[in-house]
C-alpha positions in Angstrom: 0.0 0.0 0.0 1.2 3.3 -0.9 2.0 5.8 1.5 -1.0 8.1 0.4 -3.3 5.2 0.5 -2.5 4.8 3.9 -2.2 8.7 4.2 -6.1 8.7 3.3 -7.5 5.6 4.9 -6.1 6.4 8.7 -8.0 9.8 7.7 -11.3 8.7 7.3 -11.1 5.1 9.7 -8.6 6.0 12.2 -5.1 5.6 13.0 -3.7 2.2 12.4 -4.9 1.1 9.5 -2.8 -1.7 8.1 -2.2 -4.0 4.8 -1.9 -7.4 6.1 -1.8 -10.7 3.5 -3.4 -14.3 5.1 -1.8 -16.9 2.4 -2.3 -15.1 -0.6 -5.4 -12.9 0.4 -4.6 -9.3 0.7 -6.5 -7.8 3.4 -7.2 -3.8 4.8 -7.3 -3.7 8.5 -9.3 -0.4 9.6 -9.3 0.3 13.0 -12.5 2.5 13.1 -15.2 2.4 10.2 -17.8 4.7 11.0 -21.4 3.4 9.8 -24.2 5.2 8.1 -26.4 7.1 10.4 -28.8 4.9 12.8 -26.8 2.0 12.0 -25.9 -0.2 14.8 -22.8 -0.3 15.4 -22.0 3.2 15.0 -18.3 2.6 14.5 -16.9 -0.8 13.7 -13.2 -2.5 13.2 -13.2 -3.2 9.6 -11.6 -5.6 7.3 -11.5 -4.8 3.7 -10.6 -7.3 1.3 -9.9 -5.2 -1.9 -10.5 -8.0 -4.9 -12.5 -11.2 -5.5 -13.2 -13.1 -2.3 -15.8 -16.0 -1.6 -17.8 -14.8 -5.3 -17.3 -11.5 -4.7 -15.5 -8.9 -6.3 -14.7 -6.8 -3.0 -15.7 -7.8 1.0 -15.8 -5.5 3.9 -15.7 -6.8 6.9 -17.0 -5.8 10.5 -16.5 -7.3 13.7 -19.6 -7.6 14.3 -23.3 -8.2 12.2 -24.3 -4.5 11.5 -27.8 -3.2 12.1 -29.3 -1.2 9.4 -31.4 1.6 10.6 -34.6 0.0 10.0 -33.9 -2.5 12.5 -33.2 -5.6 9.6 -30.1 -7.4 10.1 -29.0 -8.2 6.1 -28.1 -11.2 5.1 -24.4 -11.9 6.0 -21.4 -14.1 5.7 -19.0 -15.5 8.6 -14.8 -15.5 8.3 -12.2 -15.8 10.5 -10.1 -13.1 8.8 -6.5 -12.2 10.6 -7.9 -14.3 13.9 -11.2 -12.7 14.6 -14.3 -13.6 13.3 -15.4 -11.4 10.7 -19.3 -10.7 9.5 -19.4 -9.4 5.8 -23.3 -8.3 3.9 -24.0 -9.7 0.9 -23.4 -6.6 -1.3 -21.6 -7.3 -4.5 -20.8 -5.2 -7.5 -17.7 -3.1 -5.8 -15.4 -3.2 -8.5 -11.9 -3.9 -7.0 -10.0 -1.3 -9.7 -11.3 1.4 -7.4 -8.6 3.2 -5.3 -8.7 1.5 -1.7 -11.0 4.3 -0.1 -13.7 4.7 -2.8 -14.1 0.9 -2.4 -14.9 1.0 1.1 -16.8 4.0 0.8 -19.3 2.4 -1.7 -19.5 -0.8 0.3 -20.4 2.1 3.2 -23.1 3.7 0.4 -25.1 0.3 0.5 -25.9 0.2 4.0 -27.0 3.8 3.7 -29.3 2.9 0.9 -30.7 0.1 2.2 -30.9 1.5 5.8 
């Protein structure tokens, strides 16, 4: 990860943010994802994984399930990602050529929009 990548990522999900590799699966640790408004968690620990994953074409992570505003729970997939166990929505259609902020930002538009 470039130094600006990282520049802009610990600027919008906090200090610490870290590249981190599992085998051959790049991973985005982000230390403080904040979540659409009246989502529940507020703020979560994040994991991005930033190219095809489990059918996807780009995975975010959370540490926990996330609560949309609504109240409904989406449907979401288990990992054990870097030793925790990871919770990911089914939201596909991230295209992983997008610079490593825009991609977790859109993943982040799609709770808002379905909140």
């Amino acid at each position: 990860m470039l130094p600006q990548e990282t520049a802009v990522l610990e600027e919008l999900f906090g200090t610490g943010v870290a590249e981190r590799y599992e085998s051959d699966l790049r991973m985005i640790a982000l230390p403080a994802v904040p979540l659409p408004e009246g989502c529940r968690p507020a703020t979560a620990m994040g994991i991005y994984v930033p190219h095809q994953y489990m059918g996807y074409n780009t995975r975010l992570f959370f540490e926990s399930p996330i609560t949309l505003r609504s109240g409904v729970q989406p449907p979401h997939t288990v990992a054990v990602l870097l030793g925790r166990t990871m919770y990911a929505a089914s939201i596909n259609g991230i295209p992983a050529n997008l610079p490593l902020h825009q991609g977790v930002l859109a993943h982040l538009r799609r709770y808002e929009l379905a909140a």
